[in-house]
C-alpha positions in Angstrom: 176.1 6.6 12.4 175.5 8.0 15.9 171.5 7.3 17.0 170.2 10.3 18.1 168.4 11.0 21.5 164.9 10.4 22.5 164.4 14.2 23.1 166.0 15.3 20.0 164.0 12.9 18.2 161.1 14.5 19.7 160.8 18.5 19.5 157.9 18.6 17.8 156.1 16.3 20.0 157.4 17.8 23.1 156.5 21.4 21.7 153.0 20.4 20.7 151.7 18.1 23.4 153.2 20.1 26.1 152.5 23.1 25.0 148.6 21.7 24.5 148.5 20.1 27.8 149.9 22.9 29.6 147.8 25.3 28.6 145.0 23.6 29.1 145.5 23.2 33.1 146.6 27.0 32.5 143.6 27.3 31.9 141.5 25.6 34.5 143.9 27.5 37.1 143.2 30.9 35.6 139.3 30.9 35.5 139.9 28.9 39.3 142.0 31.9 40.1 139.0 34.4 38.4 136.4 32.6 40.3 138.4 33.5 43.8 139.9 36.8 42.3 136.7 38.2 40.6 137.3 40.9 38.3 137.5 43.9 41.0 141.7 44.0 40.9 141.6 44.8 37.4 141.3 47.8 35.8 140.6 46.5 32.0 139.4 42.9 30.7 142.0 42.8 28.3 140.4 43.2 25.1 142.1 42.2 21.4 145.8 42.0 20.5 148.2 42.6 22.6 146.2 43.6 25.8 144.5 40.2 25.4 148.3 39.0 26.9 148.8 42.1 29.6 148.8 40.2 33.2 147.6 43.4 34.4 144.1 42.9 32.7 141.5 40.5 33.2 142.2 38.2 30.2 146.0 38.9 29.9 146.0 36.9 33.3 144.6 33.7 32.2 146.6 33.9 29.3 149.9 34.6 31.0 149.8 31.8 33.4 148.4 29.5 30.2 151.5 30.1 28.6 153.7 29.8 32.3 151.8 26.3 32.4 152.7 25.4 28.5 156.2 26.3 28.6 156.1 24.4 32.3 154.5 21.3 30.7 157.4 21.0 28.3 160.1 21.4 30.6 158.4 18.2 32.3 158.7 16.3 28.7 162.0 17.3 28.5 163.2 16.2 32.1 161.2 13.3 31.5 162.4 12.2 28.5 166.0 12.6 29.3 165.8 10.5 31.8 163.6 7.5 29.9 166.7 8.0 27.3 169.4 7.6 30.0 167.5 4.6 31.3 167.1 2.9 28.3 171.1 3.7 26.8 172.6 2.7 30.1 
């Protein structure tokens, strides 16, 4: 029986903690970028559902780049992990 990878092994992991960590530093670069920006270039603050993720309103920015950051983050684990699995089956 073939042993699977390291980053197959690891999806969940990868999705969860990168995800988590990402959009946690999404988040201290949104309200960084709110503090400079202010709320004068946008028209709305976002409000509930779906507007709440419109990068053209005041929330919908923080959240969009939260998520940019999350999906970021993962990429990371994946590159990351590739490599430690390459390393360590060579």
């Amino acid at each position: 029986m073939q042993k699977r990878s390291i980053t197959s092994r690891s999806f969940w992991v990868i999705l969860i903690a990168g995800m988590t960590t990402g959009m946690g530093n999404g988040s201290v670069f949104g309200a960084a970028m709110m503090c400079l920006l202010g709320r004068a270039p946008f028209k709305s603050w976002g409000g509930d559902g779906i507007t709440a993720y419109n990068p053209s309103t005041f929330t919908g920015f923080i959240d969009a780049w939260m998520i940019i950051f999350g999906i970021a983050f993962c990429a990371i684990l994946v590159v990351g992990l590739n490599k430690h699995d390459a390393i360590e089956n060579a």
